[in-house]
C-alpha distance (Angstrom), angle and dihedral (degrees) to the residues before:
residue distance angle dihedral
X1 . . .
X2 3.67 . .
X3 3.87 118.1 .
X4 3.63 133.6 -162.9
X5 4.05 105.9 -160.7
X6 3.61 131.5 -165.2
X7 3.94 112.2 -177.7
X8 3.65 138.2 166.0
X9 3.98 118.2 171.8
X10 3.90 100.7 -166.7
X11 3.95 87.9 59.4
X12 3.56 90.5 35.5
X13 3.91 93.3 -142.9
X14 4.04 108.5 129.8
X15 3.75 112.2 170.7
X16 4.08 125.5 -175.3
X17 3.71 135.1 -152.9
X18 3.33 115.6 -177.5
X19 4.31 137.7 158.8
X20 3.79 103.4 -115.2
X21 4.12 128.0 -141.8
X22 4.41 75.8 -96.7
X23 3.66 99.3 47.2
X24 3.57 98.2 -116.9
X25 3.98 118.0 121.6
X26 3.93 115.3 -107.8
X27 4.33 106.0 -155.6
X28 3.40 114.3 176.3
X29 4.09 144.8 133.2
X30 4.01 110.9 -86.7
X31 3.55 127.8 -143.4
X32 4.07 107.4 -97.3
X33 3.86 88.2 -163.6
X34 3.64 138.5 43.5
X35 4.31 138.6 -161.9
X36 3.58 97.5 -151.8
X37 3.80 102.6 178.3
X38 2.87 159.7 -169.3
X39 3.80 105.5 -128.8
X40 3.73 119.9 -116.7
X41 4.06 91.2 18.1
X42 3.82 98.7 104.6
X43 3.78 100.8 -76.3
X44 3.88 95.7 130.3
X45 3.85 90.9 41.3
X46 4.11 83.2 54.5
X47 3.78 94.9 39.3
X48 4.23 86.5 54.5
X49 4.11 91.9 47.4
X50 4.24 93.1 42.0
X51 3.52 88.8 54.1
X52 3.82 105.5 52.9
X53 3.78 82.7 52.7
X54 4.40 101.0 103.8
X55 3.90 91.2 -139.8
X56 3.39 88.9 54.3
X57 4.35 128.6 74.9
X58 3.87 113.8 -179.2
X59 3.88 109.1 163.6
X60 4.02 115.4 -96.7
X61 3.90 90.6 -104.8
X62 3.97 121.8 57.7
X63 3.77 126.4 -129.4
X64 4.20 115.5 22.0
X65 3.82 78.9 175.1
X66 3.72 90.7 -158.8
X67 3.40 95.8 152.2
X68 3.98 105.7 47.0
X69 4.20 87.3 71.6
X70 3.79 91.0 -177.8
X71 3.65 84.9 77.7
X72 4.11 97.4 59.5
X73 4.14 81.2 83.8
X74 3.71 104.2 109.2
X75 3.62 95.7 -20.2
X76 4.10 107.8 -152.2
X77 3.93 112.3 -112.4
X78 3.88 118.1 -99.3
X79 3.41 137.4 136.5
X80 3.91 111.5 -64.9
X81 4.23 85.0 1.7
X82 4.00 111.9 -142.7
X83 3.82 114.8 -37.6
X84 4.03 118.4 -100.8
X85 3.48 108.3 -171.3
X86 3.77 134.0 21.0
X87 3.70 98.6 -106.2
X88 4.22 86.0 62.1
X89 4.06 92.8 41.0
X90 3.63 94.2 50.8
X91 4.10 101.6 48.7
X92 4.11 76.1 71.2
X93 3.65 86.9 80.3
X94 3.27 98.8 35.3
X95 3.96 102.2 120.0
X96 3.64 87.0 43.6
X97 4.01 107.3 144.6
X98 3.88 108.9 -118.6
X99 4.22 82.9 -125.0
X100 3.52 97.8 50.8
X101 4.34 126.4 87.1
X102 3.67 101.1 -125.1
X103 3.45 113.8 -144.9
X104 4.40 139.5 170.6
X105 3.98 134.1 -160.8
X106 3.80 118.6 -142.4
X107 4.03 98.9 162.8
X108 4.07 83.2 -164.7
X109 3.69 88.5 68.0
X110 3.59 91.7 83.7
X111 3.77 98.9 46.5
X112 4.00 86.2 41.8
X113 4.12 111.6 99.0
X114 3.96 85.0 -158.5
X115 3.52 102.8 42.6
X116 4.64 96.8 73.7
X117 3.68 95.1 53.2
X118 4.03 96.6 37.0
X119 3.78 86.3 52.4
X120 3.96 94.9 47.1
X121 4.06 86.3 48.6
X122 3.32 82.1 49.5
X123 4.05 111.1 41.4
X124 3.83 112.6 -4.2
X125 3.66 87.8 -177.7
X126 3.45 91.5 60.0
X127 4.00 120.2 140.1
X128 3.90 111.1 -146.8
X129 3.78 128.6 -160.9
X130 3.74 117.4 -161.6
X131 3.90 124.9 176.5
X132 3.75 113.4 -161.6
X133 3.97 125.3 -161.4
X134 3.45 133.1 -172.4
X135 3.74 119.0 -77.4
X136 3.62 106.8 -120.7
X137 3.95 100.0 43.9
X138 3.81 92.6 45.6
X139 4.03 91.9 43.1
X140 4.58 83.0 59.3
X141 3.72 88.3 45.7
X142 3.79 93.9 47.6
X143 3.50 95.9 46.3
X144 3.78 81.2 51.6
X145 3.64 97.5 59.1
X146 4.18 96.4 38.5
X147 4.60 85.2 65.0
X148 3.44 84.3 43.5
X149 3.89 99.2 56.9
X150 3.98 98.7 21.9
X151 3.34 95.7 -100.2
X152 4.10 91.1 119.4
X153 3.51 131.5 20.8
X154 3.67 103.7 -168.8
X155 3.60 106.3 94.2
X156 3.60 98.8 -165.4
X157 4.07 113.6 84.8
X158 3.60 92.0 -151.9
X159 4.17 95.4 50.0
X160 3.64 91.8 42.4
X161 4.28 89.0 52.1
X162 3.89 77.4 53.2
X163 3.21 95.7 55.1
X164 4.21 102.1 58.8
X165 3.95 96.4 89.7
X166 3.80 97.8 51.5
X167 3.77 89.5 40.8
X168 3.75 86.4 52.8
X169 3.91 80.8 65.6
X170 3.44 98.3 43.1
X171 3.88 102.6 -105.8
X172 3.78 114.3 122.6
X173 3.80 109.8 26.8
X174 3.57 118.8 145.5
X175 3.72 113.8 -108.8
X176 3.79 107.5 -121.7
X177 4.10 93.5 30.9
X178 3.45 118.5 150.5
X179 4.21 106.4 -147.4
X180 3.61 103.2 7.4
X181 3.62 90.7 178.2
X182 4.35 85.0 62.8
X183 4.03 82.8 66.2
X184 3.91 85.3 79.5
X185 3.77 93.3 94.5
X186 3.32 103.4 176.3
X187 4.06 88.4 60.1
X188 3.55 91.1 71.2
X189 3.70 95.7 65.0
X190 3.17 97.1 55.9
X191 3.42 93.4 111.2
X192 3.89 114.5 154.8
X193 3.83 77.8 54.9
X194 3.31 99.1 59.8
X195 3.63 102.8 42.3
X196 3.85 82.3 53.9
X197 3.33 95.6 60.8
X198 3.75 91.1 55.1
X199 4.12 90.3 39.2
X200 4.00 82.4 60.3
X201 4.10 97.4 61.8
X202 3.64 99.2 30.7
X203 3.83 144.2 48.5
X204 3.41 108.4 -91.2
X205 4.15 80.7 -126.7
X206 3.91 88.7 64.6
X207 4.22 90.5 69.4
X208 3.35 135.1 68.5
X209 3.50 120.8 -168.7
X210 3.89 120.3 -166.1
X211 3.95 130.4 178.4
X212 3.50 120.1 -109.3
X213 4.00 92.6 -130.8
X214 3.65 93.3 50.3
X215 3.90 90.2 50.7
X216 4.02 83.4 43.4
X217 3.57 99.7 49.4
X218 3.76 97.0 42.2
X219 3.88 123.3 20.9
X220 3.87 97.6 175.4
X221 3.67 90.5 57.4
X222 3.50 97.6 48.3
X223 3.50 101.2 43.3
X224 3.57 87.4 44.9
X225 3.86 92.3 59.0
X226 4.12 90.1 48.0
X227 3.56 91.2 50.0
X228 3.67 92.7 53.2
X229 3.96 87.5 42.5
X230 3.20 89.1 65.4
X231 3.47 110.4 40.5
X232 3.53 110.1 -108.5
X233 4.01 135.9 116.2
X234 3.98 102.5 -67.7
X235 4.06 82.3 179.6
X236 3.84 94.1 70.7
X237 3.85 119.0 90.5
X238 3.93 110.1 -97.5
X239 4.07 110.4 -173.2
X240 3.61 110.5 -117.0
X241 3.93 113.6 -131.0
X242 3.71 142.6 179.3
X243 3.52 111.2 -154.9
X244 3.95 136.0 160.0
X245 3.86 94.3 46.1
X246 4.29 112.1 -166.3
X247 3.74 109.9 -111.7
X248 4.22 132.3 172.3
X249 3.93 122.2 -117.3
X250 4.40 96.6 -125.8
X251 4.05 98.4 175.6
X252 4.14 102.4 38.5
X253 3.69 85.5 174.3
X254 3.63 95.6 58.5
X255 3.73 91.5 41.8
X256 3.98 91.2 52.4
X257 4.17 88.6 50.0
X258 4.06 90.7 48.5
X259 3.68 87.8 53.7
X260 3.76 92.0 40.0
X261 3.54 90.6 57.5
X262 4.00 98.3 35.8
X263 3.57 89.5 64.0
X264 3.57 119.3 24.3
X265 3.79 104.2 -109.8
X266 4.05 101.6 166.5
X267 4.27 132.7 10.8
X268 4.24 82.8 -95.7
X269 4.29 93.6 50.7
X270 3.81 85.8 39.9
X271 3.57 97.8 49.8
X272 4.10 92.6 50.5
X273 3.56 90.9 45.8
X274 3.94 93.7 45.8
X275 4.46 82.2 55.4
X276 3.31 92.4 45.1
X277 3.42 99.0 48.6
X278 3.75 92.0 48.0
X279 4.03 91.6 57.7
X280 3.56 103.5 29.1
X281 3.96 124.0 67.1
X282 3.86 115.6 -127.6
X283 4.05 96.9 -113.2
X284 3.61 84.5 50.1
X285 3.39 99.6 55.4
X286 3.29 98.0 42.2
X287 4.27 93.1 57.0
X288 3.50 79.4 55.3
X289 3.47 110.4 55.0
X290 4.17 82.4 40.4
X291 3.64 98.3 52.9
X292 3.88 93.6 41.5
X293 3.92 85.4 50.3
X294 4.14 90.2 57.1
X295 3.59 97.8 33.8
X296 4.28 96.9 42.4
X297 3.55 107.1 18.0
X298 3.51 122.2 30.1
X299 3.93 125.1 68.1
X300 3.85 138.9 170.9
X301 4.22 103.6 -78.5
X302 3.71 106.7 -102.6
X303 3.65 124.2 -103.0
X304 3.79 109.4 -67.5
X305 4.07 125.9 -99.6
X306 3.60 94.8 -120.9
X307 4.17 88.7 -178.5
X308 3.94 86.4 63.8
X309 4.03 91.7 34.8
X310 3.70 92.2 62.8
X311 4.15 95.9 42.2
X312 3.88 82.0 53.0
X313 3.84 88.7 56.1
X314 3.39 98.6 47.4
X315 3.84 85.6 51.6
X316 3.94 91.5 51.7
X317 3.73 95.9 38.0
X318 3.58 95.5 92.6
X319 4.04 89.4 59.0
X320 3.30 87.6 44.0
X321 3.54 90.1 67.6
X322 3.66 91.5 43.1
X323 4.02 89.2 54.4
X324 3.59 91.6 49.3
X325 3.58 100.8 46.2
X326 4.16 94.0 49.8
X327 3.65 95.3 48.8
X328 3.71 97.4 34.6
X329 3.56 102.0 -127.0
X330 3.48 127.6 121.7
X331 3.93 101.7 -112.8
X332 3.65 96.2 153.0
X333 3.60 99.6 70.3
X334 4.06 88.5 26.1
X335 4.05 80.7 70.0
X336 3.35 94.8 34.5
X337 3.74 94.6 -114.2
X338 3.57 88.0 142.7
X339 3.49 90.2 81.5
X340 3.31 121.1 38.7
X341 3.68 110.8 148.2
């Protein structure tokens, strides 16, 4: 795709031309700023507080994930779905204020091997945001997430850790997964990696890189820092939030049949949702499904297997170090890998 970009980060107006895979020009505003990641670290919590901020727009739903392409596999049904060309990504921003730094979150972006250089092709002035965690907490909270949106099937942690080197060769991937390749855990700790990757497109000035238990343990502070990173009022009042909260699938069987139902899978599933959708309006059936999701399905995560938690660190310790020594903070005891037994 050829682009033609005119960008200017103090008045925070970026606009693109470009020739699209149809031929037809795409013009549009671009995002100055991006939440790259990593999942389950905060980034939806941040993505609710940046965008209550008036100098701010971010679009009303979080991650378009336009640039991490690996994820345009089996893309999950929603309204809109992910964005395939620019013309469709960049009518997300389209009631952007011509004074306000538009910005997105897409926590995939930093696991994503597409998503650095597509964004520098894109907008080399870019500012990024990253929020990193440490491996073996995130990995539990991940796994979490992946039952609760069909990404994984196997509801044990430990079994679906198991599971990565067979999956590598295919065997063992759930049937109706979205992004089997995402069931490769231990590629989204790879941290140092992945910041790299970013490090090598833009100035090392362009990223900011927080940690996930400062952010936790102190919102205003944190927020207060991104705001300033990116140039905008940090004196006006920005809504703190906690979003995104970890919760356990308890009735798989129930969760498979709601998802059965909600989109189609099989001449029975279609059929009931076909009847229900005839009888039932939309808002309605979507409280439903929601409620019987937080009354039925989802509990509190049980306590943690701290046998398996530590093996996992000592796994991870090694980028541990690597994390620590590239941002030059002391992770390793921050984590308490300097101690592990």
């Amino acid at each position: 795709m050829r682009r033609a970009i005119a960008s200017s980060w103090r008045c925070g107006v970026t606009t693109v031309s470009a020739d699209g895979s149809d031929g037809r020009p795409a013009a549009g505003r671009v995002p100055e700023f991006f939440v790259l990641g990593q999942p389950k670290s905060g980034t939806t919590a941040l993505f609710e507080m940046l965008r209550t901020h008036p100098q701010i727009f971010m679009p009303a739903r979080k991650e378009p994930r336009f640039f991490a392409s690996e994820m345009y596999h089996r893309d999950p049904p929603r309204p809109g779905g992910t964005p395939k060309t620019l013309d469709e990504y960049l009518s997300w921003f389209e009631d952007a204020r011509p004074n306000q730094r538009v910005g997105e979150a897409s926590p995939w972006y930093l696991w994503s091997r597409a998503a650095a250089g597509r964004i520098a092709d894109v907008q080399p002035a870019a500012r990024l945001i990253a929020i990193v965690r440490e491996p073996a907490s995130l990995l539990r909270s991940l796994h979490l997430e992946f039952v609760q949106l069909y990404v994984e099937k196997e509801t044990d942690f430990k079994k679906a850790m198991a599971l990565e080197e067979p999956r590598r060769r295919g065997r063992h991937i759930p049937r109706y997964t979205y992004w089997p390749q995402m069931l490769q855990y231990a590629e989204h700790v790879r941290t140092t990696e992945q910041l790299r990757r970013y490090h090598a497109v833009f100035p090392r000035e362009q990223m900011l890189t927080l940690i996930y238990d400062d952010f936790r343990d102190d919102n205003p502070t944190a927020v207060r820092r991104v705001l300033r990173f990116l140039d905008v009022d940090e004196t006006l009042p920005v809504e703190m939030r906690e979003a995104n909260p970890t919760v356990r699938v308890r009735a798989s069987r129930l969760h498979d049949a709601l998802h059965s139902i909600s989109v189609g899978t099989g001449p029975t599933s279609l059929a009931l949702k076909e009847a229900i959708k005839s009888v039932t309006p939309r808002r309605l059936r979507h409280h439903l499904v929601r409620t019987t999701k937080e009354r039925l399905l989802y509990a509190d995560p049980e306590p943690v297997d701290e046998e398996f938690m530590l093996s996992l660190r000592r796994r991870f310790k090694p980028e541990v170090v690597r994390l620590s020594e590239y941002l030059g903070r002391d992770l390793v005891s921050l984590w308490g890998y300097d101690d592990l037994g």
